[in-house]
VEXMARNU-981626 format. One record per residue (C-alpha): residue in three letters; x negated, y negated, z negated. Coordinates in steps of 0.25 Angstrom, whole numbers, padded with zeros to 4 digits, always signed. Example, Ala and Ser with C-alpha at 12.3 -4.5 7.8 and 13.67 -1.06 7.14 Angstrom:
<sites>
ala-0049+0018-0031/ser-0055+0004-0029/
</sites>
This chain:
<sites>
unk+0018-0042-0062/unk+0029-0046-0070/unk+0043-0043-0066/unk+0051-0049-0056/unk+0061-0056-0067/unk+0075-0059-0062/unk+0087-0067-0064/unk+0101-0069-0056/unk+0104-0083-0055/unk+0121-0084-0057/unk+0129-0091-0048/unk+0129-0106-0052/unk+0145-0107-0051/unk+0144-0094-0062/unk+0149-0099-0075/unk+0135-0098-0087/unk+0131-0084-0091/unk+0122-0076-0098/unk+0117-0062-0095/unk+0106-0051-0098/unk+0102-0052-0083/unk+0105-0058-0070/unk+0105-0053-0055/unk+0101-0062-0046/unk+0108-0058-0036/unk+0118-0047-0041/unk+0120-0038-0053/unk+0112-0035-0062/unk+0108-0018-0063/unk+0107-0020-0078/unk+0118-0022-0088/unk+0119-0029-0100/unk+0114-0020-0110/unk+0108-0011-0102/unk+0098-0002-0109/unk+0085-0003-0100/unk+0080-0005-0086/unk+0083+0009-0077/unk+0069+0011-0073/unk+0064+0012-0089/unk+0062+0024-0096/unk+0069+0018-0108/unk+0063+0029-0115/unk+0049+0029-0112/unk+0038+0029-0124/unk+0030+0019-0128/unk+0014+0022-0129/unk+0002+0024-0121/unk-0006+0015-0113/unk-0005+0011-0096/unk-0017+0007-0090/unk-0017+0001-0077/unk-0027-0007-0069/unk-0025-0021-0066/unk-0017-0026-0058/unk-0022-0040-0054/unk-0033-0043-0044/unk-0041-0050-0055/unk-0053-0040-0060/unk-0051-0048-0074/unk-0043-0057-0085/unk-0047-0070-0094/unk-0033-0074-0099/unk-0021-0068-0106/unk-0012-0080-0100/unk-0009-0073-0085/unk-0001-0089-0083/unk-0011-0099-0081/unk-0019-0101-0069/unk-0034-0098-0073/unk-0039-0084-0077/unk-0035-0070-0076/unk-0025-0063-0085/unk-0024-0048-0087/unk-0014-0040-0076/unk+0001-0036-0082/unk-0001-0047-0094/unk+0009-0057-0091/unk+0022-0045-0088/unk+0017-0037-0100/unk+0016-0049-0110/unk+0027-0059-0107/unk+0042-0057-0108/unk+0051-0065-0100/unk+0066-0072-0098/unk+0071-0058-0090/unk+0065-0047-0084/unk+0068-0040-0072/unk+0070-0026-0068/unk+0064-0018-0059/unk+0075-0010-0053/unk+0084-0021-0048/unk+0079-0036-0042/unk+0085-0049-0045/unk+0088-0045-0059/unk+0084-0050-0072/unk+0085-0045-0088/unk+0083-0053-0099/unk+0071-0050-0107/unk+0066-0063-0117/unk+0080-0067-0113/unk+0093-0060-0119/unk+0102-0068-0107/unk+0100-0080-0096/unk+0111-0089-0093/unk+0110-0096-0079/unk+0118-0109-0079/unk+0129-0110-0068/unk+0123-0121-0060/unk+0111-0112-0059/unk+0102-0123-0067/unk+0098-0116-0079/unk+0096-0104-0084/unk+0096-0101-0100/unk+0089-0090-0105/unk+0092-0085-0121/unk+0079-0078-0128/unk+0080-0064-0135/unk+0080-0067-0150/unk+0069-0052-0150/unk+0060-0058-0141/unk+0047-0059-0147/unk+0032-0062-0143/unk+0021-0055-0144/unk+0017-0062-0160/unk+0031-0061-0165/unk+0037-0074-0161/unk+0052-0074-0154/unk+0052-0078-0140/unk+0059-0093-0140/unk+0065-0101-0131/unk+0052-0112-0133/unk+0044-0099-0129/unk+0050-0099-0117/unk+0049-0113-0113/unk+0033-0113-0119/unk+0032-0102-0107/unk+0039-0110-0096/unk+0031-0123-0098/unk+0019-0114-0098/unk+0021-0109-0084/unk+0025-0124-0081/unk+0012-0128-0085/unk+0000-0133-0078/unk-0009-0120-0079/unk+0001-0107-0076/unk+0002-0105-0059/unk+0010-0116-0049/unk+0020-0103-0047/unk+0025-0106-0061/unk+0029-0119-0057/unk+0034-0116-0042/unk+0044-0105-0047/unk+0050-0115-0059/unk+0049-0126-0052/unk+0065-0127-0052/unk+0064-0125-0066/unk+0068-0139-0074/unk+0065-0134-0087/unk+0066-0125-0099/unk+0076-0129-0111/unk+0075-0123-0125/unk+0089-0121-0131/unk+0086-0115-0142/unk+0074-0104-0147/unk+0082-0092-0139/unk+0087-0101-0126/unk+0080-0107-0115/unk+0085-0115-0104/unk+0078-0115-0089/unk+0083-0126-0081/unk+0082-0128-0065/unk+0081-0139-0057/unk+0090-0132-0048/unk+0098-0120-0045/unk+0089-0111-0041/unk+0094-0094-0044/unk+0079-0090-0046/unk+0076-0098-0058/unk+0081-0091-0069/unk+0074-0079-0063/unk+0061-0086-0064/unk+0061-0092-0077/unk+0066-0079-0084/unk+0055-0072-0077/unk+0045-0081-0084/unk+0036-0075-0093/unk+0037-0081-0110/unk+0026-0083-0119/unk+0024-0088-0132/unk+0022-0103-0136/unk+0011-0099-0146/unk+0004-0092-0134/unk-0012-0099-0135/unk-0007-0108-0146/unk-0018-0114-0157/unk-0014-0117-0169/unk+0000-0119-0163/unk-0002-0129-0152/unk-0001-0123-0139/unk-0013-0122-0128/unk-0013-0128-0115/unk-0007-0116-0107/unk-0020-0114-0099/unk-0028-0114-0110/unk-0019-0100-0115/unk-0029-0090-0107/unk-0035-0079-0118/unk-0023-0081-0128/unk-0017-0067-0131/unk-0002-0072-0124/unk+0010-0070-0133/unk+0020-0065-0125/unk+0033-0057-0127/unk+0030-0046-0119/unk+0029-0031-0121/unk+0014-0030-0122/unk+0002-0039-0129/unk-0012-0039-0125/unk-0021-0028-0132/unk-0034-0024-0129/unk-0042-0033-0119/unk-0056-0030-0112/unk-0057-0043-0102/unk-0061-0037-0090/unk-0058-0024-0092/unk-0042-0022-0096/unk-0031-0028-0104/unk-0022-0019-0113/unk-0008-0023-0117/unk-0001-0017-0129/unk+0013-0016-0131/unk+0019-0023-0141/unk+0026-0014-0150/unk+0036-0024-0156/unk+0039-0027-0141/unk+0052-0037-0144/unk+0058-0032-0131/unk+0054-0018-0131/unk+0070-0011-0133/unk+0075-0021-0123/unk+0083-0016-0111/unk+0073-0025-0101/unk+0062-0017-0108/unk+0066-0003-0113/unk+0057+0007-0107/unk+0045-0005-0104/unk+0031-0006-0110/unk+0030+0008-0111/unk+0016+0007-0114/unk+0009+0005-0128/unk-0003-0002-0119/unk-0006-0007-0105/unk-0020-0006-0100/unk-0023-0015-0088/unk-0037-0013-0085/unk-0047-0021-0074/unk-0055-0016-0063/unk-0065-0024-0053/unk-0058-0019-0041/unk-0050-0008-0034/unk-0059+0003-0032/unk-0063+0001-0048/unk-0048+0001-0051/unk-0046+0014-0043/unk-0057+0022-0048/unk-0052+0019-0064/unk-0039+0024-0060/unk-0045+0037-0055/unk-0053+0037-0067/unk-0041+0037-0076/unk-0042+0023-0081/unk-0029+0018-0081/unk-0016+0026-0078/unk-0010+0015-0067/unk-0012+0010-0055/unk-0005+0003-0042/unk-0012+0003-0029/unk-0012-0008-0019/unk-0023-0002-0009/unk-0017+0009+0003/unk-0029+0012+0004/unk-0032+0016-0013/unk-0019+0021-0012/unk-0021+0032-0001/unk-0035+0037-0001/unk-0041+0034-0017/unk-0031+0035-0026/unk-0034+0049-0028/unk-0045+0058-0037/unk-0044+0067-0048/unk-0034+0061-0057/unk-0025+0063-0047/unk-0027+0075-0044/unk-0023+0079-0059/unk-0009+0071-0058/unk-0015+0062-0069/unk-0014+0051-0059/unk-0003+0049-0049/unk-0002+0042-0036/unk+0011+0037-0034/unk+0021+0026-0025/unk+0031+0020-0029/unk+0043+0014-0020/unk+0047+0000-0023/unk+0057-0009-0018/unk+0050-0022-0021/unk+0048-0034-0011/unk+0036-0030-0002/unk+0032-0047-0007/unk+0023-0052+0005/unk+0007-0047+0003/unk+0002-0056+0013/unk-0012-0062+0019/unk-0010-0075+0015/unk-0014-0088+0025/unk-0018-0100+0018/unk-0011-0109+0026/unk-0020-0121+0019/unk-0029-0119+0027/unk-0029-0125+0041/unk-0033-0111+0048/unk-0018-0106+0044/unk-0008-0119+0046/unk-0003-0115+0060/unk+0006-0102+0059/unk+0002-0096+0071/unk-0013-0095+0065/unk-0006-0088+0054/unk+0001-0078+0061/unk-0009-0074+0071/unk-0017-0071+0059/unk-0005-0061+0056/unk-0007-0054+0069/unk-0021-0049+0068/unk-0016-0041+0057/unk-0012-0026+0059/unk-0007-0022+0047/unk+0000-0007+0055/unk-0018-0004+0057/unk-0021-0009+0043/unk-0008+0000+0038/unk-0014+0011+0047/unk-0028+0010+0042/unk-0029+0004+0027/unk-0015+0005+0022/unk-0011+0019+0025/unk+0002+0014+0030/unk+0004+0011+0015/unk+0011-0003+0018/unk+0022-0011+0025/unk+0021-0023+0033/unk+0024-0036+0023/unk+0031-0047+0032/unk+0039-0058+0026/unk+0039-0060+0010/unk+0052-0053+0007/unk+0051-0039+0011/unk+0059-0028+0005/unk+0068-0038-0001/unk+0082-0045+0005/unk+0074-0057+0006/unk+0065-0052+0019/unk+0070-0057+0032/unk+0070-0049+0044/unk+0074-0052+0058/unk+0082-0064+0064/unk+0084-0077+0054/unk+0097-0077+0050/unk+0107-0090+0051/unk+0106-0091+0034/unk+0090-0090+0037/unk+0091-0101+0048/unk+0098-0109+0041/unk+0087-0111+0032/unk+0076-0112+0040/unk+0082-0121+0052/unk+0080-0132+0044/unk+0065-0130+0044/unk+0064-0126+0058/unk+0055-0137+0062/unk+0045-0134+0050/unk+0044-0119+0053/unk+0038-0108+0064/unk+0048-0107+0074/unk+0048-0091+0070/unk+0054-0092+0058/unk+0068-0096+0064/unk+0067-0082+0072/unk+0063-0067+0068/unk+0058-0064+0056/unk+0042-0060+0057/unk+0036-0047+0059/unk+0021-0044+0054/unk+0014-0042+0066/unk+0013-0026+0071/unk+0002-0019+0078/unk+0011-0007+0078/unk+0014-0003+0093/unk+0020-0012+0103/unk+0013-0022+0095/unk-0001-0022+0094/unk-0014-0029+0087/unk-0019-0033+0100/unk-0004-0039+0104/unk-0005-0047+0089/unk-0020-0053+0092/unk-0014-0059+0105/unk-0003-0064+0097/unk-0012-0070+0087/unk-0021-0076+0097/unk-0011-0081+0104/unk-0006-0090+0090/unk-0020-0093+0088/unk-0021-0101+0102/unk-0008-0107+0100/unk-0013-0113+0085/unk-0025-0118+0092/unk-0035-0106+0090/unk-0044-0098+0101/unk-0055-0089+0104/unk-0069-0095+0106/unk-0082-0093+0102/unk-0080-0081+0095/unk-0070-0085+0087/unk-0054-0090+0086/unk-0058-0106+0086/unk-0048-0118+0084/unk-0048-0131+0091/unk-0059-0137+0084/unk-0069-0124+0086/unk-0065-0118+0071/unk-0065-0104+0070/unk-0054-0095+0064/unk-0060-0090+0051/unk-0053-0087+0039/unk-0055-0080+0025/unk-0046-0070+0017/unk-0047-0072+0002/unk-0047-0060-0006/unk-0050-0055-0019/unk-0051-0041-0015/unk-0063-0034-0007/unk-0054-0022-0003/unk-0045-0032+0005/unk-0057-0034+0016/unk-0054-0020+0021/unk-0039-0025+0025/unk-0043-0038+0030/unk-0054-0035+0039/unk-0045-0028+0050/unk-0036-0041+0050/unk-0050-0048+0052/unk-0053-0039+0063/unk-0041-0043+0072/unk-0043-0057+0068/unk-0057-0057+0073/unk-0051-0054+0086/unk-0044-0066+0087/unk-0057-0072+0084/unk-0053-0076+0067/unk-0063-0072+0057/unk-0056-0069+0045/unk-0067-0067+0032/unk-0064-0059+0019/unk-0066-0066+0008/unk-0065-0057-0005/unk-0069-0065-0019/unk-0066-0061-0033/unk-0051-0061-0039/unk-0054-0076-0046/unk-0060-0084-0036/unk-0048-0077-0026/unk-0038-0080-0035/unk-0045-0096-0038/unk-0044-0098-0022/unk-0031-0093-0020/unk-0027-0103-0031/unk-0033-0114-0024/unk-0029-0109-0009/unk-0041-0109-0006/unk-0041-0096+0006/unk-0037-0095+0020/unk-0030-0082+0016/unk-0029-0072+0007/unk-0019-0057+0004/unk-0007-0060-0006/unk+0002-0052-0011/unk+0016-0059-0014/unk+0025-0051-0023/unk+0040-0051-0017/unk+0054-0053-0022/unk+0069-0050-0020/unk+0072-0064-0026/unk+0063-0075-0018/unk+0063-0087-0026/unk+0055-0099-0032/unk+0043-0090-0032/unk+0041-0093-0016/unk+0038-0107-0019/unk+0028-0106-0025/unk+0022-0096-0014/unk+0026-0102-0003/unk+0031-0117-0007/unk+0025-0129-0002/unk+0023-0135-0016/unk+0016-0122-0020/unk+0006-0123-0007/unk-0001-0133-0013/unk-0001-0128-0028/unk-0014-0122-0032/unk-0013-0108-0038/unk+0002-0108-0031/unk+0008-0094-0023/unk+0007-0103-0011/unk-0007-0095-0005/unk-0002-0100+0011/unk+0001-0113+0009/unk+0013-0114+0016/unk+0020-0127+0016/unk+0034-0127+0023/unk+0046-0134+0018/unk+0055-0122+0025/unk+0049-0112+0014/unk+0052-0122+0003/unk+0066-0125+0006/unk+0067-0110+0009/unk+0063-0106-0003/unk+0071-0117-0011/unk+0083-0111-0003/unk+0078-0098-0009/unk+0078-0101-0025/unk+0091-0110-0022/unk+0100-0096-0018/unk+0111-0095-0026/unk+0115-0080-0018/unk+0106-0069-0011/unk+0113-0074+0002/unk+0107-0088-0001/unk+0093-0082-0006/unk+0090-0072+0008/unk+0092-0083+0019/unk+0083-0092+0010/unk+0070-0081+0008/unk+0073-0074+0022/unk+0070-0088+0028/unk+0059-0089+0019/unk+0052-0077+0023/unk+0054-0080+0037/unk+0048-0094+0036/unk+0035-0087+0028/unk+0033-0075+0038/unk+0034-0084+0050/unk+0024-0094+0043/unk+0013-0084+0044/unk+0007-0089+0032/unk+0006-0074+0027/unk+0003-0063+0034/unk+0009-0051+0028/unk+0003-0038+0025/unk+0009-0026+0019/unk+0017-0021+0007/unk+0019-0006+0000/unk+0033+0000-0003/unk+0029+0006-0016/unk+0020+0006-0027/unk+0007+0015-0026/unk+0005+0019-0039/unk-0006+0028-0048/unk-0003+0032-0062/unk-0008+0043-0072/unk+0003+0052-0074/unk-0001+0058-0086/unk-0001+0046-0094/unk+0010+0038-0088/unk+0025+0039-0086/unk+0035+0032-0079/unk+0050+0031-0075/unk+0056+0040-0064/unk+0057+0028-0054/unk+0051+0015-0051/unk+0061+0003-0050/unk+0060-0003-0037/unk+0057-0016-0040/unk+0044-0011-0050/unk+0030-0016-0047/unk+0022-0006-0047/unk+0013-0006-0061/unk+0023-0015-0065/unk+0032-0004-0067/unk+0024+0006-0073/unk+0019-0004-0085/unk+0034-0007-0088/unk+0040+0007-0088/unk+0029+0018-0088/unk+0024+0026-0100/unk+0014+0033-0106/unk+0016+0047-0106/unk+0019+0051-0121/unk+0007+0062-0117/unk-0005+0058-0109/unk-0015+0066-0104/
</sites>
């Protein structure tokens, strides 16, 4: 996953300036000059090999160009291989540091934001990194054939001016603090990327072309179907830069492929790869275990973070007729006891996701408040009459409550929207019965769906498991074509543009757009427009506390469950790391970027 990239956007009354970083919303940690990040080893040698498993759903790769819509591209390629505007630092959020760019300027009416070029910066075959460079990758992105997401998030954006070779220009159609941060944090290629005899190729047509980028590593060894190894590049031009010091330890990165969990886990055991993150309780508790543990060669280890708990939810395709009226939806949340399931599956490993903002200022809680209302009474007319009152709470079966309380609740929704019991099954007006089909691209979910569908079944709705391999999944979630699947949505401290595109109603009828429900309110896009125009954090937490209400009370997801730290295996005697996680690392993310190889490995 590439790091979450960050930049402040100044006060528009400020006078022009240019800095090494901003804070989006305060100061920064860093100061000019400083050395390197504080969860570095600055020190650490360089050598050795890391191999790591996958991790991406797909069993295989047939591209090198992880932008364009069609194909597969190998896990990790596009954070290893592409340098961009700023990076971001794990330790703080709302922060950025200038890596291709020696210093931003952010114009006082808040309309532009100028980025100058490191004169060092250097791709992969030599060339300097330009200013032309720059603005080959932004109209790439722009283009017809990369994802609808690149479009939603810049779509603010006016256009790119070239100054001169070292200077770019990024001009906004408006005011909008979030933009700078997003165009900093777009990844730079080279221009001669797929070129032929100096003319460049359609972008789409760039798939097995080794990319040019300015990253730390290159592509090394490839067995297609197997694993993917990135090399370090030796002449690094960034190497003994502050943003940098003391990352891409590593002399290679082994990413190896397996058909499936259990595969995955085995090899591990085997000794196969030194790295791994589990997402399964279940792995977690009772299989991560075996001789090589025993030893201490391999170590089971979690790691607290304080990243946003995101919103990993099942997912209603509101397209479809079956989920247009709200209370349908959320009768479909109450036949779900996720206190059993944490009981029986989880090991009482999780917490309850709610809204999308957890375990950030952004998550709302309790009565609306006057700046919230004032938001949302416009609106009111257009939204469940909920969303004015109490924020939601999942529904519990934890004593008073109970699931037999929450089945009468759900049955007494589904009347109301027009559904009853006869025949043998939940029937609407015109004698339809209530059946509906998760989309998955994973077998092992059938063991955490199939108790929901149980409770279901008692209100007389058949819910069908439908498991497919990873490319038609991801080809039907492209097209929306699922009543409902499981997502997990990444979270963030800095709610922006992005939500647009998840949750806009341009988006719901993009294809290949982050719009999986569908949802189409005006409310939620003049919510989030009032999110991306916040000039202070007191502007910003009224605008996405409003948002998250008006998304709970919709119903459109229906949360599961989120895990405070990272659940980690590692062979410790081949790896090393820092004495601390920085609590805003994720997961592997952090062990590629600061780990090492021990100087000598058994």
């Amino acid at each position: 996953m590439r790091r979450l990239l960050f930049l402040v956007f100044v006060a528009w009354v400020n006078p022009l300036w240019a800095a090494h970083g901003y804070a989006l919303w305060g100061d920064l940690k860093y100061p000019l000059g400083f050395d390197h990040f504080d969860y570095v080893n600055a020190a650490a040698p360089k050598g050795g090999e890391l191999r790591l498993v996958s991790n991406l759903r797909v069993s295989t790769f047939d591209k090198y160009n992880p932008f364009t819509i069609k194909g597969s591209a190998p896990a990790y390629l596009s954070e290893l291989m592409f340098d961009s505007l700023l990076t971001g630092a794990l330790d703080e959020t709302g922060s950025g540091y200038g890596l291709l760019a020696q210093d931003v300027v952010v114009a006082p009416d808040g309309r532009s934001a100028t980025f100058t070029l490191r004169r060092q910066a250097r791709f992969h075959n030599g060339d300097p990194v330009l200013a032309q460079d720059v603005k080959f990758s932004f109209d790439a992105l722009m283009g017809p054939y990369t994802s609808p997401a690149y479009k939603t998030m810049l779509d603010d954006v006016a256009g790119l001016d070239v100054l001169d070779d070292h200077t770019v220009r990024y001009r906004f159609k408006k005011p909008n603090r979030e933009l700078p941060l997003t165009v900093g944090g777009l990844p730079v290629f080279s221009r001669a990327w797929g070129a032929e005899n100096g003319k460049a190729k359609r972008f789409d047509a760039i798939v097995t072309d080794i990319p040019i980028g300015s990253g730390p590593y290159k592509i090394g060894p490839v067995r297609f179907g197997k694993d993917i190894t990135y090399v370090r590049d030796p002449a690094y031009w960034a190497r003994d830069l502050n943003v940098r010091r003391g990352t891409a330890n590593f002399d290679r990165i082994t990413v190896k492929i397996y058909k499936d969990a259990t595969a995955r886990l085995e090899a591990l055991k085997a000794g196969e790869f030194d790295l791994m993150r589990f997402f399964s309780a279940g792995d977690w508790a009772r299989r991560v275990n075996g001789k090589r543990f025993d030893t201490g060669e391999l170590v089971k280890k979690e790691y607290r973070h304080r990243l946003p708990t995101g919103f990993q939810s099942y997912v209603l395709n509101t397209r479809r007729d079956l989920f247009k009226d709200v209370r349908v939806r959320q009768a479909l949340g109450l036949a779900m006891d996720f206190e059993w399931m944490n009981r029986q599956l989880f090991y009482n490993a999780y917490q309850r996701v709610n809204g999308l903002f957890g375990n950030t200022d952004c998550a709302a809680s309790g009565v609306t408040s006057p700046e919230e209302l004032a938001l949302l009474e416009p609106w009111r007319a257009q939204l469940p009459q909920a969303v004015l009152g109490p924020m939601t709470v999942p529904p519990s079966t934890d004593p008073p409550s109970s699931l037999r309380a929450n089945l009468r609740q759900a049955q007494a929704l589904l009347k109301a929207a027009g559904w009853e019991f006869r025949d043998g099954a939940l029937r609407n007006a015109q004698g339809e019965p209530f059946e509906m089909e998760f989309l998955d691209s994973n077998e092992g979910s059938a063991r955490v769906v199939t108790p929901w569908a149980r409770n279901l079944e008692k209100l007389g709705i058949t819910l069908k498991f439908r498991p497919v391999d990873f490319a038609l999944y991801q080809q039907r979630l492209q097209k929306f074509e699922f009543d409902m699947t499981s997502l997990a949505y990444g979270g963030t401290h800095n709610p922006g543009q992005e939500y647009a595109d998840l949750f806009g109603s341009k988006a719901a009828d993009q294809e290949d757009s982050g719009n999986m429900s569908g949802i189409k309110s005006p409310a939620v896009d003049a919510l989030i427009n009032h999110m991306t125009a916040a000039k202070t954090k007191a502007q910003l937490l009224p605008a996405c506390r409003a948002l998250e209400r008006v998304i709970a009370h919709s119903h459109v997801l229906i949360p599961q469950w989120s895990a405070p730290t990272h659940r980690m295996v590692f062979n410790h005697w081949r790896l090393n790391q820092p004495a601390t996680m920085p609590p805003y690392a994720q997961g592997e993310g952090w062990a590629i970027d600061t780990w090492w190889a021990k100087p000598t490995a058994r």
